[in-house]
C-alpha positions as CSV (number, residue, x, y, z in Angstrom):
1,X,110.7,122.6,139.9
2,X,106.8,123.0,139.4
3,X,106.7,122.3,135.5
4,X,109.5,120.8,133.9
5,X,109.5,120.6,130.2
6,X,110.2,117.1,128.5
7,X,112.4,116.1,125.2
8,X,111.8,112.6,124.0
9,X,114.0,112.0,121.0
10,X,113.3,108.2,119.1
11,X,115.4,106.8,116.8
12,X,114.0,103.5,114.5
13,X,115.6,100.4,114.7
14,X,118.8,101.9,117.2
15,X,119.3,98.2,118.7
16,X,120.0,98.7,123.0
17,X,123.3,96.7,122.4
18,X,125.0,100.3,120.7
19,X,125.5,102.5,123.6
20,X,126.7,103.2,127.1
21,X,127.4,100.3,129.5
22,X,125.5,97.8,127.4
23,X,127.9,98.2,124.3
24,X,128.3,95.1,123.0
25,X,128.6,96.1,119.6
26,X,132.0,98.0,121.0
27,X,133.1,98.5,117.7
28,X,130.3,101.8,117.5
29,X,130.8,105.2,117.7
30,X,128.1,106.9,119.8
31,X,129.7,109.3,122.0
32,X,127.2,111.8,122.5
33,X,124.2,108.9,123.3
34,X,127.3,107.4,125.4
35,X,128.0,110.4,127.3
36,X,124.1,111.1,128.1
37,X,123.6,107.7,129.3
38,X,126.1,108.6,131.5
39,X,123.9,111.2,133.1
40,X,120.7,109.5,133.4
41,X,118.9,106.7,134.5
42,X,119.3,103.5,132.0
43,X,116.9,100.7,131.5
44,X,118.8,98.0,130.9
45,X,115.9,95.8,130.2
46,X,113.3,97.9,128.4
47,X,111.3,95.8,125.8
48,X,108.4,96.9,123.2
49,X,105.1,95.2,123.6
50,X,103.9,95.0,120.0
51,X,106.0,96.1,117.3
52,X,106.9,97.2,115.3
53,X,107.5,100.8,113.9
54,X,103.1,102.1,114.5
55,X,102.7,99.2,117.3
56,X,104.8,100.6,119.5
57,X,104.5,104.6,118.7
58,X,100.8,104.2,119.9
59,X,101.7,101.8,123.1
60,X,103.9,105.3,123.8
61,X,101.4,108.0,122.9
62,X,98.8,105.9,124.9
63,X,99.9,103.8,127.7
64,X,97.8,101.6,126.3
65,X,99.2,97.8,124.8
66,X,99.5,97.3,121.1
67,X,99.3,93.7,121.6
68,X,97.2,92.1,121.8
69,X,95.7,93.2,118.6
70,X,92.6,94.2,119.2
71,X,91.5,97.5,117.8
72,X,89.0,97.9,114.5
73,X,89.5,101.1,113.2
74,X,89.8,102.9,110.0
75,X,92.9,101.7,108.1
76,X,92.2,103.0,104.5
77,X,95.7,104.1,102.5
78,X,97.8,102.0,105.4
79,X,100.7,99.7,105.2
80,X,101.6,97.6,105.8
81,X,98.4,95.6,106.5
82,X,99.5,94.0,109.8
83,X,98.2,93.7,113.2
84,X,98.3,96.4,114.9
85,X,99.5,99.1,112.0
86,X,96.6,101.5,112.3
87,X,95.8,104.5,113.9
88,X,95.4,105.3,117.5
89,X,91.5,104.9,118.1
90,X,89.4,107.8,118.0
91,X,88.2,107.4,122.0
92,X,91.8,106.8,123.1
93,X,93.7,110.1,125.0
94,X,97.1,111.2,124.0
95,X,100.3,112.5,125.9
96,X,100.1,114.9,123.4
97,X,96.9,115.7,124.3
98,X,97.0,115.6,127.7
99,X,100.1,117.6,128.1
100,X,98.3,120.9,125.5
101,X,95.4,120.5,127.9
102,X,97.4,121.2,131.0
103,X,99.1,124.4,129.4
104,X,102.2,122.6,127.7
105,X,102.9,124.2,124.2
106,X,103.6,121.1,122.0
107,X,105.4,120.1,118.8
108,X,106.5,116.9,116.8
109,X,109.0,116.5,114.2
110,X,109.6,113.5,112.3
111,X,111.0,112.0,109.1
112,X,109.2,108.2,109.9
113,X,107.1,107.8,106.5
114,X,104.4,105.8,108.8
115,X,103.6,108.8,110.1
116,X,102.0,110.5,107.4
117,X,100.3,107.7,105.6
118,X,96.3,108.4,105.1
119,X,94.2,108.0,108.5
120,X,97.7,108.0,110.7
121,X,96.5,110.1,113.0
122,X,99.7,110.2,115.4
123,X,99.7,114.1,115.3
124,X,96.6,114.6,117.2
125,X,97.5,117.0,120.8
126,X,100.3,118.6,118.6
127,X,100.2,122.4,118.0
128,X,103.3,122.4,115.8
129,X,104.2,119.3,113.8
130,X,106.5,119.0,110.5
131,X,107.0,115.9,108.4
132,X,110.3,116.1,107.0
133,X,110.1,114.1,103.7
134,X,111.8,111.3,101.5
135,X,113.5,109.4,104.2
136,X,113.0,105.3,103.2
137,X,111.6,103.3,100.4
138,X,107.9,103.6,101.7
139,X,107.7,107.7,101.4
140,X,106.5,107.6,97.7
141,X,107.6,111.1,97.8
142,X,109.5,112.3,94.3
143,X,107.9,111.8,91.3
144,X,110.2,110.5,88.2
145,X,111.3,108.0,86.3
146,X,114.1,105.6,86.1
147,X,115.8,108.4,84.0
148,X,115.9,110.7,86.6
149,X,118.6,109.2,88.8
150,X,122.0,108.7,87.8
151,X,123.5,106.1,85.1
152,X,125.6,104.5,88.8
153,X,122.0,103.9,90.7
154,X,120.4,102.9,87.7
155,X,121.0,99.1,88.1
156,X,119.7,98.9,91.3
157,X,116.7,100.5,90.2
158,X,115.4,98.0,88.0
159,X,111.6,97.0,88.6
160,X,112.9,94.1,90.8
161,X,114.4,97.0,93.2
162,X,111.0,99.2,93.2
163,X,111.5,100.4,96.6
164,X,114.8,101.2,96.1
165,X,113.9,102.9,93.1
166,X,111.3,105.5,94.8
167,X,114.1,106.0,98.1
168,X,116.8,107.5,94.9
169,X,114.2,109.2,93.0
170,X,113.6,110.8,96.6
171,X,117.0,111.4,97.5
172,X,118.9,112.4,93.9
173,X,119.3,115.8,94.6
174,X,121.2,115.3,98.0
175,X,124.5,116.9,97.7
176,X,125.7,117.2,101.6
177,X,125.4,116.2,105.0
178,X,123.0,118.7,105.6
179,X,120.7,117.6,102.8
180,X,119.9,114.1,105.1
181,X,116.6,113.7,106.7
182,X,118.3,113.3,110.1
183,X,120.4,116.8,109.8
184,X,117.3,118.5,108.7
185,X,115.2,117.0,111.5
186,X,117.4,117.6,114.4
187,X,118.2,121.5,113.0
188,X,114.4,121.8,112.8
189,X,114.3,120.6,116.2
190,X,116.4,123.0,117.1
191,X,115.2,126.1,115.7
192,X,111.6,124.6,117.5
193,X,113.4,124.4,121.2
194,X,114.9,128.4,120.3
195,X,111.4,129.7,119.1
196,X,109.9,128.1,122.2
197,X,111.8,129.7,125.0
198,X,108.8,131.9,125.5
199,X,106.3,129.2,125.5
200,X,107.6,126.9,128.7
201,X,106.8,124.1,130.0
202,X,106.9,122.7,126.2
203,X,106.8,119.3,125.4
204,X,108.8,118.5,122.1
205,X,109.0,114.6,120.4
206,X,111.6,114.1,117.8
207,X,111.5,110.9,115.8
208,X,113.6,109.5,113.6
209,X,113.8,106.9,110.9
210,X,117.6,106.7,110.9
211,X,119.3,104.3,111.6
212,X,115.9,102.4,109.8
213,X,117.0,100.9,106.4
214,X,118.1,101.9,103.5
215,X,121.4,101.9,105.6
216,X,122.2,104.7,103.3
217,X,124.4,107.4,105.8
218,X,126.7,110.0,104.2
219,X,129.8,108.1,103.2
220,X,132.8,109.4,105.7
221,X,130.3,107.7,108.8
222,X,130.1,104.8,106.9
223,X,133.9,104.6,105.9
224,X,134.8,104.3,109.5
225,X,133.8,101.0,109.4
226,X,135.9,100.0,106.2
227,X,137.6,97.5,108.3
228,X,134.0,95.1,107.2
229,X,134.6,93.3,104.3
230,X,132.6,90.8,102.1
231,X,129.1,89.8,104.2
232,X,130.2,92.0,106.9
233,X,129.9,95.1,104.5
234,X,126.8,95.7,105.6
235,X,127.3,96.1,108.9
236,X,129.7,99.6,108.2
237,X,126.2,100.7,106.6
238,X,123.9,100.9,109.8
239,X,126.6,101.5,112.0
240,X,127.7,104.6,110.1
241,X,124.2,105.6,110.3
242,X,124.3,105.0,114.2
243,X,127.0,107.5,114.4
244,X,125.4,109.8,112.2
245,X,122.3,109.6,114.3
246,X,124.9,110.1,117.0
247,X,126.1,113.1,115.5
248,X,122.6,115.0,114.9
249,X,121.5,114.0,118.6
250,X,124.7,116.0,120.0
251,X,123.9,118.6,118.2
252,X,119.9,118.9,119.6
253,X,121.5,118.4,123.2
254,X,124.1,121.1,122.4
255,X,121.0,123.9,121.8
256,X,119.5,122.6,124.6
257,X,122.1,123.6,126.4
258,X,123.1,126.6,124.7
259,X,119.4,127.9,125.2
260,X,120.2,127.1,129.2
261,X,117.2,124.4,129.5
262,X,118.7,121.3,130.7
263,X,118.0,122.4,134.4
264,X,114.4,121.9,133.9
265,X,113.9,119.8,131.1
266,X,113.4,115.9,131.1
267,X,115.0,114.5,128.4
268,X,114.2,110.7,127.0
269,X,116.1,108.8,124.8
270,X,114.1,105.9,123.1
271,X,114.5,103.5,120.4
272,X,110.8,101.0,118.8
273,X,113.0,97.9,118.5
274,X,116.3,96.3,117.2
275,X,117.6,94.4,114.1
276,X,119.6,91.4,112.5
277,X,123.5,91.9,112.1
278,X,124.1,88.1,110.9
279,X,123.5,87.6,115.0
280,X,121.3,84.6,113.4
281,X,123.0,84.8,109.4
282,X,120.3,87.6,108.3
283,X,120.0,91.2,108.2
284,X,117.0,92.9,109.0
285,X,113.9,92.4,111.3
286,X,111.6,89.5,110.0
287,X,113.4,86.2,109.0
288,X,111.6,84.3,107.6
289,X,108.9,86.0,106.6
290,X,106.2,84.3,107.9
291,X,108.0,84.1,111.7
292,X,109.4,87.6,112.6
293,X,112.1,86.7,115.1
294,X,111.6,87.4,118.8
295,X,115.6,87.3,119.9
296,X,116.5,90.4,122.6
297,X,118.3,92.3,119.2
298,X,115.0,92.7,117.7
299,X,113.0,93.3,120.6
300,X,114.7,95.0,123.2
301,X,114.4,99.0,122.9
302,X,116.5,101.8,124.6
303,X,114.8,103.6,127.2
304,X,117.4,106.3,128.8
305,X,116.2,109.2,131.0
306,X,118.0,112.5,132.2
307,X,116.3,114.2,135.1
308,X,117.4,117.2,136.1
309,X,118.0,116.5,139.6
310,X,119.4,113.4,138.9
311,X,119.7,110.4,139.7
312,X,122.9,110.1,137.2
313,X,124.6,106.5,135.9
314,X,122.1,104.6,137.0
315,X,120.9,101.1,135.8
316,X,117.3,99.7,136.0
317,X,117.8,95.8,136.2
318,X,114.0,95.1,136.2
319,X,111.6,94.5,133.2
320,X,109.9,97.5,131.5
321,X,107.6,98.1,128.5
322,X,106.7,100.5,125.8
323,X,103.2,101.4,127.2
324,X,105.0,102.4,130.7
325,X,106.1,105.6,128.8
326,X,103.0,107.6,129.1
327,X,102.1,106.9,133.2
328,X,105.9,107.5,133.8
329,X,106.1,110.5,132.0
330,X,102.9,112.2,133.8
331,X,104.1,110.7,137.3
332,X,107.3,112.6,136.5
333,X,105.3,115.7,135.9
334,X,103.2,115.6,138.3
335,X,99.9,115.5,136.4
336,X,97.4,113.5,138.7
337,X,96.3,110.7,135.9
338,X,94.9,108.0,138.2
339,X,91.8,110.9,138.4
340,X,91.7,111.6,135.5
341,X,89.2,108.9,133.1
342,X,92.3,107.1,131.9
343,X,92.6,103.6,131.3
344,X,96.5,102.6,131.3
345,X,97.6,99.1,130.5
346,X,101.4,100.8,132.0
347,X,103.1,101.5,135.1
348,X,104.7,103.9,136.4
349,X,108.3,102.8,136.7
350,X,110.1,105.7,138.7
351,X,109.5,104.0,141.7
352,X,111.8,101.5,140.3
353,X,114.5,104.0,140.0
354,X,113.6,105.7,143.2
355,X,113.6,102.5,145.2
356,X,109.9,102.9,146.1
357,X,108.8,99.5,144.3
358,X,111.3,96.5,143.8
359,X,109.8,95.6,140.1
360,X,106.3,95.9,138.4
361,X,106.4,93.0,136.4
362,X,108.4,89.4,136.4
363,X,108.3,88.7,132.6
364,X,107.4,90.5,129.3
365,X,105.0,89.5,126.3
366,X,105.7,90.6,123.4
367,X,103.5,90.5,119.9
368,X,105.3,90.8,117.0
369,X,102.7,90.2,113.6
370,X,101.3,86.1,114.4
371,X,104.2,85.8,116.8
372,X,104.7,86.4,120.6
373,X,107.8,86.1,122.9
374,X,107.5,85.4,126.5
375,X,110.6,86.2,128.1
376,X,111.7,86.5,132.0
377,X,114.8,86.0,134.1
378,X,115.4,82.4,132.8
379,X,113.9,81.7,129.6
380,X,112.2,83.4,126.1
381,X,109.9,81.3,124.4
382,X,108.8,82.1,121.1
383,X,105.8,80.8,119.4
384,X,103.3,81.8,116.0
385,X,100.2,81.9,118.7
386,X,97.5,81.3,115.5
387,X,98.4,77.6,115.4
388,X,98.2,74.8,117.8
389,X,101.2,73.2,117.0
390,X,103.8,75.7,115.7
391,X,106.7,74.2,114.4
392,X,108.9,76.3,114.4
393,X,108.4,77.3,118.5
394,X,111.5,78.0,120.1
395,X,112.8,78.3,123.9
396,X,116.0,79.8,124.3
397,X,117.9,79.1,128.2
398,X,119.0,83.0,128.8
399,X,121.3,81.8,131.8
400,X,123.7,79.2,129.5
401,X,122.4,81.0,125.6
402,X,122.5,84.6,125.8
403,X,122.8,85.0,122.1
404,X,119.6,82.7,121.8
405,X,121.2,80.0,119.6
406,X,120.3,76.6,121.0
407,X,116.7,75.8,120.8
408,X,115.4,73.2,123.6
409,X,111.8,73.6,123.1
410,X,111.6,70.0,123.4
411,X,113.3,69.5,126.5
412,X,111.4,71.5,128.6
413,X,107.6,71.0,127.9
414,X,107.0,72.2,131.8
415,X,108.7,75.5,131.5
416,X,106.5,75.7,127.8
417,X,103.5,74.8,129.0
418,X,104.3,78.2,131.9
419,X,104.8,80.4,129.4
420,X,102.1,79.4,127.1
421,X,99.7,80.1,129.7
422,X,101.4,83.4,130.3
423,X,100.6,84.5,126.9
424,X,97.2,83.1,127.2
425,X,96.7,85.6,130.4
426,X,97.4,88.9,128.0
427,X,95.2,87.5,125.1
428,X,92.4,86.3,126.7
429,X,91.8,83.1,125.0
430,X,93.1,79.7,124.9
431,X,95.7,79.0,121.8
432,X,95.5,79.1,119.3
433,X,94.4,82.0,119.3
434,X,92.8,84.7,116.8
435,X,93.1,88.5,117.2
436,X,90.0,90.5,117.7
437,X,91.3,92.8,115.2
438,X,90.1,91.8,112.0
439,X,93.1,92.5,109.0
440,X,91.7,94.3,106.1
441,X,92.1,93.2,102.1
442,X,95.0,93.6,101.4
443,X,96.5,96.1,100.1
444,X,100.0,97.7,98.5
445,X,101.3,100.8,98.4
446,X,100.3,103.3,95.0
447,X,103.7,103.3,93.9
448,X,103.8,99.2,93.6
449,X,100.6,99.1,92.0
450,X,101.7,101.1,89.3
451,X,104.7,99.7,88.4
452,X,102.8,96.0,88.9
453,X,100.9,97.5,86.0
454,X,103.4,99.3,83.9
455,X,106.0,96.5,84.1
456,X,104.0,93.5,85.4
457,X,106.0,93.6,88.7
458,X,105.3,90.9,91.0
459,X,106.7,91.1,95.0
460,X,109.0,88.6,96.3
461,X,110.0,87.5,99.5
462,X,113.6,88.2,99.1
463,X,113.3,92.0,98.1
464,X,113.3,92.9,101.5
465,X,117.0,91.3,102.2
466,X,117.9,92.1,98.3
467,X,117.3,95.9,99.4
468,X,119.5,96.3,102.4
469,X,122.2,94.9,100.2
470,X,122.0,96.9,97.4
471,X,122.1,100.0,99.7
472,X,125.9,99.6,100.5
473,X,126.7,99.5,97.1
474,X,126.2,102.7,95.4
């Protein structure tokens, strides 16, 4: 096959431990990721580079690293105000682009708010795009008061809850499955791949927030998990919105199939990064605030590949990254880009699967806000890279502590001082270190400054966790 097309469908925080043979979360229903996994080439140790949601998007639409953070660009109307959440930079290429250029008809659909905040500019190389709206507490999308939700949501709503109160001013007139974000954006999809047929090779992405937070999935996916009770509650939540992201992906691969494409189409199943399930007592991704945690739940991504001629059930044992999406990707479609004036910070990682190369890398850094993780075979060392002496470092034995509990960053001051100078390699400086990229003021989103002013709110840390659990109980 001269010109394959290619399919990359994303889902937001889909932890790698939910499907295929690296289940350990068993309890999950994913059949139809399951069953594709069982086709394809698997991963099995994919990480991101810089997360999270923006970081990694433009370490995929690039080939280029988020971290370390390094870009000054225009950042006006973005949260939030971390490294790396900012635009791709004007000079940098696209796939997108690259791909329209050599004669690929391209579209993106997506329900990720980050996408369409002011000067996001993630859409660039895309002749169709559609931003399906309302998905999450950060799509200020629905105008309304407090009085236009119903007297059950109400108490969560209170000022204290303002994120939660713009995600059900969004979502109040939802009445069915089909009214989700996720349904909408895999039947859009779908209808895309069907008006298409006539405009092969195509290249489509479809991203989507779910199973992000609020873990908020229509109640008979969640209700298969009724066996969690108390703390555990929570967990029925986001894995009923696995298998309702499930669901929608079976029914994208079922067109494809209908419409008689999987014979020449790649198709990629990805995921940005993982979360908390009380692995470490929390839920979420950043705990505590001020040291987002590294462990392989938060970090490690799914990064699942179907070729059309095969290889099928296959397992990559050997360390990848985010930013080796985009050199893959034109490797696999045979579009020369070592001629072209491309600089790649990736790899191409088919050899891997192909047997030509043994491994393109023996360890992974990984930026994550002031934070970085340097983890290989043996060991993951975690560290906030701004100070000189962080306290709250960590190095975690993979070999005898999968689950990263025991810290022994103590005990080991050679194996420290290794990876220290590992992550002094990728940022160029001694540490402590200080990003290039210069933060902007700070600034929060419309919908918080107006209810600062209309009912002197003030942000907390806890709102974060408080929100994910009022989510389950409405």
């Amino acid at each position: 096959m001269d010109r394959y097309n290619l399919i990359c469908v994303c889902f937001d925080t889909l932890r790698a431990d939910t499907i295929g043979d690296n289940k350990k979360l068993s309890s999950v229903e994913t059949k139809n990721m399951n069953d594709f996994a069982d086709e394809s080439v698997v991963f099995d140790r994919a990480f991101c580079d810089g997360a999270p949601t923006i970081q990694v998007r433009r370490a995929w639409f690039t080939g280029k690293r988020s971290f370390p953070w390094r870009f000054n660009v225009d950042r006006r109307g973005v949260t939030p105000t971390w490294w790396g959440w900012h635009k791709i930079p004007d000079e940098h290429e696209t796939l997108s682009e690259i791909l329209l250029q050599r004669g690929y008809y391209t579209g993106l659909f997506t329900d990720v708010p980050h996408y369409f905040q002011p000067t996001i500019n993630f859409h660039r190389g895309f002749v169709n795009y559609d931003f399906i709206r309302g998905n999450g507490a950060e799509d200020a999308w629905r105008a309304g008061s407090i009085e236009k939700i119903s007297n059950l949501q109400k108490s969560y709503a209170r000022p204290a809850f303002s994120r939660f109160l713009q995600y059900l001013l969004n979502i109040r007139d939802r009445k069915s499955e089909e009214d989700y974000t996720c349904a909408q954006l895999f039947l859009k999809a779908a209808k895309w791949l069907e008006d298409s047929l006539d405009n092969q090779p195509f290249f489509l992405w479809v991203d989507s927030f779910d199973p992000h937070e609020p873990w908020d999935p229509p109640s008979k996916y969640a209700e298969l998990y009724s066996n969690y009770k108390g703390e555990e509650s929570l967990k029925a939540q986001y894995f009923g919105e696995v298998t309702f992201a499930d669901r929608c992906f079976g029914r994208l691969l079922e067109k494809t199939d209908e419409l008689g494409l999987l014979d020449n189409t790649i198709i990629m199943l990805l995921s940005d990064h993982g979360t908390q399930l009380l692995d470490h007592g929390h839920y979420g991704k950043q705990y505590p605030v001020t040291h987002p945690s590294q462990y392989a739940h938060d970090t490690q991504i799914n990064w699942i590949v179907r070729h059309p001629e095969g290889p099928r059930v296959k397992h990559i044992s050997q360390f990848v990254q985010t930013h080796d999406l985009m050199p893959t990707i034109l490797g696999l479609l045979n579009i020369p880009f070592e001629q072209r004036d491309l600089i790649m910070d990736g790899e191409d990682v088919w050899p891997l699967v192909t047997g030509e190369k043994e491994e393109v890398r023996d360890h992974v850094v990984i930026g994550w806000c002031n934070t970085a993780s340097v983890r290989d075979d043996e060991w993951n060392y975690v560290t906030d890279f701004t100070l000189k002496d962080d306290p709250q470092s960590a190095l975690y034995h993979l070999s005898l502590d999968s689950g990263e509990i025991r810290n022994i960053v103590k005990e080991q001051p050679d194996i420290v001082n290794k990876q220290r100078k590992r992550l002094e390699t990728v940022l160029g400086q001694p540490l402590p270190a200080q990003p290039d990229e210069k933060l902007p003021t700070s600034e929060i989103p419309a919908i918080l400054e107006y209810l600062k002013y209309r009912h002197n709110y003030k942000l907390t840390a806890g709102e974060e966790d408080l929100f994910l659990r009022s989510c389950s109980k409405y």
